[in-house]
C-alpha positions in Angstrom: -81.7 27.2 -17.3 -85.3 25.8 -17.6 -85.2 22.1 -18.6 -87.0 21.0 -21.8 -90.5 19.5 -21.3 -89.9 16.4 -23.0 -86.3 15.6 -22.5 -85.3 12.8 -23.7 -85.3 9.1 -21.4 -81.7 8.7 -19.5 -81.0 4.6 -19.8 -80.1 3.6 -16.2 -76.1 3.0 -15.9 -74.4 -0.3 -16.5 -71.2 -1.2 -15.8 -69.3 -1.8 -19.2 -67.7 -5.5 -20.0 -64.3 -4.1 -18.5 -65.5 -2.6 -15.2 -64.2 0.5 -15.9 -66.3 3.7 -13.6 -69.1 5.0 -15.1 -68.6 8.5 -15.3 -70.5 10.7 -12.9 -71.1 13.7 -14.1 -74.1 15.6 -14.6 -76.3 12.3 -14.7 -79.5 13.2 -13.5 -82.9 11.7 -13.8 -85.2 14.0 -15.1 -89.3 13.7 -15.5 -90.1 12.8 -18.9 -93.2 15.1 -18.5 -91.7 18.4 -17.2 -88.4 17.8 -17.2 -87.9 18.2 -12.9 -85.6 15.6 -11.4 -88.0 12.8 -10.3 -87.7 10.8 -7.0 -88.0 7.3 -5.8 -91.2 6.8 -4.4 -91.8 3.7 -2.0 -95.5 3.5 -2.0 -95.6 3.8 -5.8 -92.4 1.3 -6.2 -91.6 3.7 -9.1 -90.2 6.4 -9.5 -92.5 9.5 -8.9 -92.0 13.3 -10.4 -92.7 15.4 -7.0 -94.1 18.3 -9.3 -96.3 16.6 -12.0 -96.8 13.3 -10.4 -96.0 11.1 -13.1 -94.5 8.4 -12.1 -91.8 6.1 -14.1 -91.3 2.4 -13.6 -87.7 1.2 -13.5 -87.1 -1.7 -16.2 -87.0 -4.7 -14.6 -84.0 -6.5 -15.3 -83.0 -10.3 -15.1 -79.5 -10.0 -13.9 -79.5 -11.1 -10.4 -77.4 -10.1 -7.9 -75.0 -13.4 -6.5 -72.7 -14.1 -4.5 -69.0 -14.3 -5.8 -66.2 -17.0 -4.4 -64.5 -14.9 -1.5 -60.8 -15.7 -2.8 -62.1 -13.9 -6.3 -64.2 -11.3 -4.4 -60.9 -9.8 -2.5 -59.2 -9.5 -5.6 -61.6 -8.1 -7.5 -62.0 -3.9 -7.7 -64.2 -2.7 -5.9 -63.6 1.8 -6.6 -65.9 1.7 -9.7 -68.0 4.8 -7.8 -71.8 5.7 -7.4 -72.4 5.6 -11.4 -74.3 9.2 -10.4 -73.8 12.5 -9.9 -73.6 12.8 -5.3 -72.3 14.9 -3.6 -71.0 14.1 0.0 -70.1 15.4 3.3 -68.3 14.1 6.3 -69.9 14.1 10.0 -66.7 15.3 12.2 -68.2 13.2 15.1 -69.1 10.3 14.1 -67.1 9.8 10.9 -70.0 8.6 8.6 -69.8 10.2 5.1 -73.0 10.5 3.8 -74.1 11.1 -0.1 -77.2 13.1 -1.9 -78.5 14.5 -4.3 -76.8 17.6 -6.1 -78.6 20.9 -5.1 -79.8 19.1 -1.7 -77.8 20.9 1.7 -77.5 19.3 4.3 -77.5 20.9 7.8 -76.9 17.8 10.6 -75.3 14.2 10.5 -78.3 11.6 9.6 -76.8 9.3 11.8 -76.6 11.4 15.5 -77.9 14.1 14.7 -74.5 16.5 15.0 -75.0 19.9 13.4 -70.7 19.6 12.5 -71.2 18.7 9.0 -68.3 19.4 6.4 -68.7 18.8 2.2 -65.8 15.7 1.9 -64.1 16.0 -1.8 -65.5 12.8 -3.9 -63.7 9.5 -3.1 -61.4 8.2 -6.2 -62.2 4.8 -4.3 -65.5 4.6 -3.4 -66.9 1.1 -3.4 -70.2 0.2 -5.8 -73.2 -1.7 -4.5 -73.7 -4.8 -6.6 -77.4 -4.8 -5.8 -80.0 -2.5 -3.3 -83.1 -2.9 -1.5 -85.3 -0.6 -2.4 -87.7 1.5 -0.2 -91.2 -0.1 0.5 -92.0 1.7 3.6 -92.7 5.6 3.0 -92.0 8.4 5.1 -95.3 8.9 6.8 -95.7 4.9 7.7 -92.2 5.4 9.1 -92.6 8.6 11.1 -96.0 7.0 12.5 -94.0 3.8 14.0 -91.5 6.6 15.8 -94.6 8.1 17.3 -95.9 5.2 18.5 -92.4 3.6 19.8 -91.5 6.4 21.9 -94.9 7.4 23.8 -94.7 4.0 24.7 -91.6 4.1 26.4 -91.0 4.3 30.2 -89.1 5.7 33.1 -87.9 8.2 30.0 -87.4 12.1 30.6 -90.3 13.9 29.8 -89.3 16.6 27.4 -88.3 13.7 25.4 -90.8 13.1 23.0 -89.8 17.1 21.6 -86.6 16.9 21.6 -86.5 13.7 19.3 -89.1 15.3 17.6 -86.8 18.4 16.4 -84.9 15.9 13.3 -87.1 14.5 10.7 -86.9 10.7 9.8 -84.2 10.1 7.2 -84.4 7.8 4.1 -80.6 6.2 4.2 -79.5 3.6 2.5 -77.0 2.1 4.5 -73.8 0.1 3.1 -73.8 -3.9 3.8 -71.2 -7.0 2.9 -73.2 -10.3 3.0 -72.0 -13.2 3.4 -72.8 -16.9 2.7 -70.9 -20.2 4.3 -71.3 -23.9 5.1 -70.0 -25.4 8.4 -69.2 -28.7 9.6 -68.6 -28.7 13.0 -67.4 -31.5 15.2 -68.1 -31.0 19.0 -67.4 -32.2 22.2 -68.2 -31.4 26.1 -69.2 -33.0 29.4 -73.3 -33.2 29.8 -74.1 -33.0 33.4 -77.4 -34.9 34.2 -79.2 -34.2 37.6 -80.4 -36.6 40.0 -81.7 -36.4 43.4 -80.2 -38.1 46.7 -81.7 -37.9 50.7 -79.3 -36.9 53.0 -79.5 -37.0 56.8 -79.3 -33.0 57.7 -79.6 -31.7 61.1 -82.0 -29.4 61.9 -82.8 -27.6 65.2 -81.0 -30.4 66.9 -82.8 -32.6 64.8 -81.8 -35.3 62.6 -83.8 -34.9 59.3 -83.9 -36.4 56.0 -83.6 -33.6 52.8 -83.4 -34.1 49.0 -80.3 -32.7 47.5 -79.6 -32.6 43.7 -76.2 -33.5 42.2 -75.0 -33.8 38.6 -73.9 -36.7 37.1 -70.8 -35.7 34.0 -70.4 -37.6 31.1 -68.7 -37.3 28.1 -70.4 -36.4 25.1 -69.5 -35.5 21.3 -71.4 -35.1 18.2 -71.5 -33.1 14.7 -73.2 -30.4 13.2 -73.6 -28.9 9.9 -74.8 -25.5 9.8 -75.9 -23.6 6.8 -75.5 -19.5 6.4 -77.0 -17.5 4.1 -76.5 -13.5 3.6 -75.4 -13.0 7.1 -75.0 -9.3 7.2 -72.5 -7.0 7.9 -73.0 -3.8 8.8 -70.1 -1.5 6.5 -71.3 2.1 8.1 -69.4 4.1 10.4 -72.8 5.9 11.8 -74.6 2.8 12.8 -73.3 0.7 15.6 -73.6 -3.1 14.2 -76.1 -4.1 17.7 -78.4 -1.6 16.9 -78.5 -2.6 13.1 -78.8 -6.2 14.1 -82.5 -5.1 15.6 -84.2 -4.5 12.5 -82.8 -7.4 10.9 -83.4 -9.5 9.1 -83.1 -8.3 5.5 -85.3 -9.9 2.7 -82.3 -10.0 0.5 -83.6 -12.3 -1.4 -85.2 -9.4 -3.5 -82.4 -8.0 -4.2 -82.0 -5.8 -7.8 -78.7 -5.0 -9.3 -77.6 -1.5 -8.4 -79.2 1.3 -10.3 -78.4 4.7 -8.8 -81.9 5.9 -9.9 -83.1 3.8 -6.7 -81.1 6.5 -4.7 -82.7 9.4 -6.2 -84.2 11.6 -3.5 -82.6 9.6 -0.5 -79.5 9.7 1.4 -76.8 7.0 0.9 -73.7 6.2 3.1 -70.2 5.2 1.6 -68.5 2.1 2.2 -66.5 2.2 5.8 -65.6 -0.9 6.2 -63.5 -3.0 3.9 -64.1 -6.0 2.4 -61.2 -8.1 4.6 -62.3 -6.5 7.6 -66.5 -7.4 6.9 -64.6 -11.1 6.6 -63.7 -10.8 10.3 -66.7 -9.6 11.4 -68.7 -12.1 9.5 -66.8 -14.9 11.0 -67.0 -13.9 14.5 -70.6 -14.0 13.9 -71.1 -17.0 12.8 -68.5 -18.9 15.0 -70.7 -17.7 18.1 -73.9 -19.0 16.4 -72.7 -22.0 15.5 -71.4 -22.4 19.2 -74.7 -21.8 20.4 -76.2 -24.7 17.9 -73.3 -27.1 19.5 -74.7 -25.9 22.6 -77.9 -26.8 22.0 -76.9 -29.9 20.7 -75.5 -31.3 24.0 -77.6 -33.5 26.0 -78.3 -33.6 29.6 -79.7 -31.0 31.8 -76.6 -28.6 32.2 -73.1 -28.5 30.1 -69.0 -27.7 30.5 -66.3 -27.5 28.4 -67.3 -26.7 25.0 -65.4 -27.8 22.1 -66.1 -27.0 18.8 -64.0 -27.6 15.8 -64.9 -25.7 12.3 -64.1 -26.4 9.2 -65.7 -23.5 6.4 -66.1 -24.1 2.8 -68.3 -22.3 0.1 -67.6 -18.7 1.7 -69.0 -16.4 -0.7 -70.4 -12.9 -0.8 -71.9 -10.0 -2.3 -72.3 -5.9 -1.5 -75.1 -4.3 -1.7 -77.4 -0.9 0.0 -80.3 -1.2 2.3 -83.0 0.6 3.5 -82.8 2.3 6.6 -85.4 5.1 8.7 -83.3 6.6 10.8 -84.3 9.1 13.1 -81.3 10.2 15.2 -81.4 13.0 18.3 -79.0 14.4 20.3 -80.1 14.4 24.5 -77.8 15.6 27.0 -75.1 16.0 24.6 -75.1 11.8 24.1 -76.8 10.4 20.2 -79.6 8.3 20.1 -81.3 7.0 17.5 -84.4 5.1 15.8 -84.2 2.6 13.3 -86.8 1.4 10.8 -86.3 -1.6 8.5 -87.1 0.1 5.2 -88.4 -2.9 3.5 -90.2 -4.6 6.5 -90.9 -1.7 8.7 -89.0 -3.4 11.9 -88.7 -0.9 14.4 -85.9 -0.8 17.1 -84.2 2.2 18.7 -82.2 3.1 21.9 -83.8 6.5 24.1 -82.1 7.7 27.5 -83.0 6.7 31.2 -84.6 9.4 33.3 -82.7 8.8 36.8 -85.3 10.9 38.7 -88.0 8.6 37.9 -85.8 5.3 38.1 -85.6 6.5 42.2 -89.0 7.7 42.1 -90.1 4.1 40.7 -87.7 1.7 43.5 -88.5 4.1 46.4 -92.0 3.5 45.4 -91.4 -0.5 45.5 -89.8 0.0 48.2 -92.4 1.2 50.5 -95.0 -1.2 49.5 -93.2 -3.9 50.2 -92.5 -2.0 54.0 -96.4 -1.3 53.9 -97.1 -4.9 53.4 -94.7 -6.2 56.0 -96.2 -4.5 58.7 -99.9 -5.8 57.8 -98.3 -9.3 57.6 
């Protein structure tokens, strides 16, 4: 059915006063030009009609995305669904279920690349962003970063570069809990301070005199207060939490509330991980950060026996979608994958070792060094 040319502006979903879902069906965004669904367009920070080229702004709204008191948060519901029209499939490898657009196939998982994709029936309790990132880095400035990141690496097999080559970078926006807390921490260890002593040593039949360093231990305490704000946690099954913590960190400060027109055009992960389990996660987190501060706050030259003592208060958070270039390859059967912050356009990425070249490399080394011995 050809859509009318003028159809009329769809007002972007809200949730109503009770929280109830917004009903999905057939909400689409179409061009109010030519009536062709329009997509979001990061360079333009609009949305953009890919067959007319008109592009739309979103309203700007003043609602701001904040945290919520974790005690309320956890009792709170959370299935209120994407608000549009996505359909979804399942990786059988990975387990990430990605969404997209109605009308869009998909042939491989975003996330490693596995061609064993299956359509998974919509989720009665699928978990609603509260607010997004949107896309500021396009496509092309993304693709161009891959480029540059893998001819630049080393000691990597050289058919590489075309087989990472054969998936396209993704747009995904990936699922995040954040999480904000104060600390006071009270801390105690033993500081070890160096000092230097001669000692008679005996040496070729020799009596000689030698410095020798010792460590003096003394007990030492103090207290720290420690301050965390949107500490992110990862809520995706297809992107391990290390290589996510690489293009961090998140401007979260600009997030919007959720609007699912953001999505249009890019691929969007469900929630994997529960709120009660993100908890966990967040906590571990934090509790080895703020054992590195007590650390750091230790004097002396060396440390032992750590101590530290928490106490949490204001734990709060928020949920919310954020961008994510993801170019992901299968080699030798194993996934690997490229990341690019979709807001900052921080790059990180993990690539397989070429073994031949690792030996080539250390035999190398080895005979220089065997070279230079005999000259000496």
């Amino acid at each position: 059915m050809t859509p009318s040319p003028h159809p009329p502006p769809i007002p972007a979903p809200r949730p109503t006063p009770g929280g109830e879902p917004i009903s999905a069906k057939a909400r689409k965004f179409p061009c109010g030009a030519c009536g062709a669904d329009v997509l979001w367009n990061p360079g333009a920070a609009a949305l953009k009609c890919p067959y007319c080229g008109k592009e739309t702004a979103l309203p700007t709204s003043s609602d701001e995305v904040v945290e919520r008191p974790l005690e309320e948060a956890l009792k709170a519901p959370r299935d209120l669904g994407w608000g549009a029209e996505r359909k979804s499939v399942r990786c059988t490898k990975c387990g990430a279920t990605t969404t997209f657009d109605p009308g869009v196939s998909a042939s491989r998982c975003a996330f490693c690349a596995t061609p064993a994709v299956v359509e998974a029936p919509p989720s009665s309790n699928l978990v609603r962003p509260a607010g997004l990132l949107a896309f500021a880095v396009d496509r092309s400035a993304a693709s161009q970063r891959f480029k540059t990141w893998i001819s630049g690496l080393w000691f990597r097999p050289n058919d590489l570069k075309a087989k990472s080559s054969l998936t396209a970078m993704q747009g995904v926006y990936v699922p995040f809990w954040t999480f904000d807390a104060l600390t006071h921490n009270r801390w105690t260890a033993e500081a070890g301070h160096y000092y230097t002593v001669q000692v008679q040593a005996l040496v070729n039949g020799k009596t000689v005199m030698r410095s020798e360093t010792r460590t003096r231990w003394e007990p030492a305490a103090g207290f720290l207060e420690k301050v965390f704000d949107d500490v992110p946690v990862p809520a995706s099954k297809g992107l391990p939490p290390g290589l996510a913590r690489g293009i961090e960190p998140f401007p979260t400060a600009g997030l919007v509330p959720y609007d699912p027109q953001y999505l249009s055009g890019f691929l969007a992960e469900e929630y994997a991980v529960d709120l009660p389990d993100a908890v966990t996660s967040a906590r571990d987190r934090m509790t080895r950060e703020i054992f590195a501060a007590c650390s750091g706050e230790v004097p002396g030259d060396t440390q032992r026996n750590l101590r530290v003592s928490t106490a949490w208060s204001g734990l709060t958070c928020k949920n919310a979608l954020l961008p994510v270039w993801i170019s992901a390859y299968q080699y030798g059967g194993k996934p690997f994958r490229f990341l690019v912050n979709g807001v900052t356009g921080k790059v990180d990425g993990n690539a397989p070792f070429s073994i031949p070249k690792i030996l080539a490399a250390v035999l190398a080394a080895i005979a220089v060094i065997l070279l230079l011995s005999k000259l000496s």
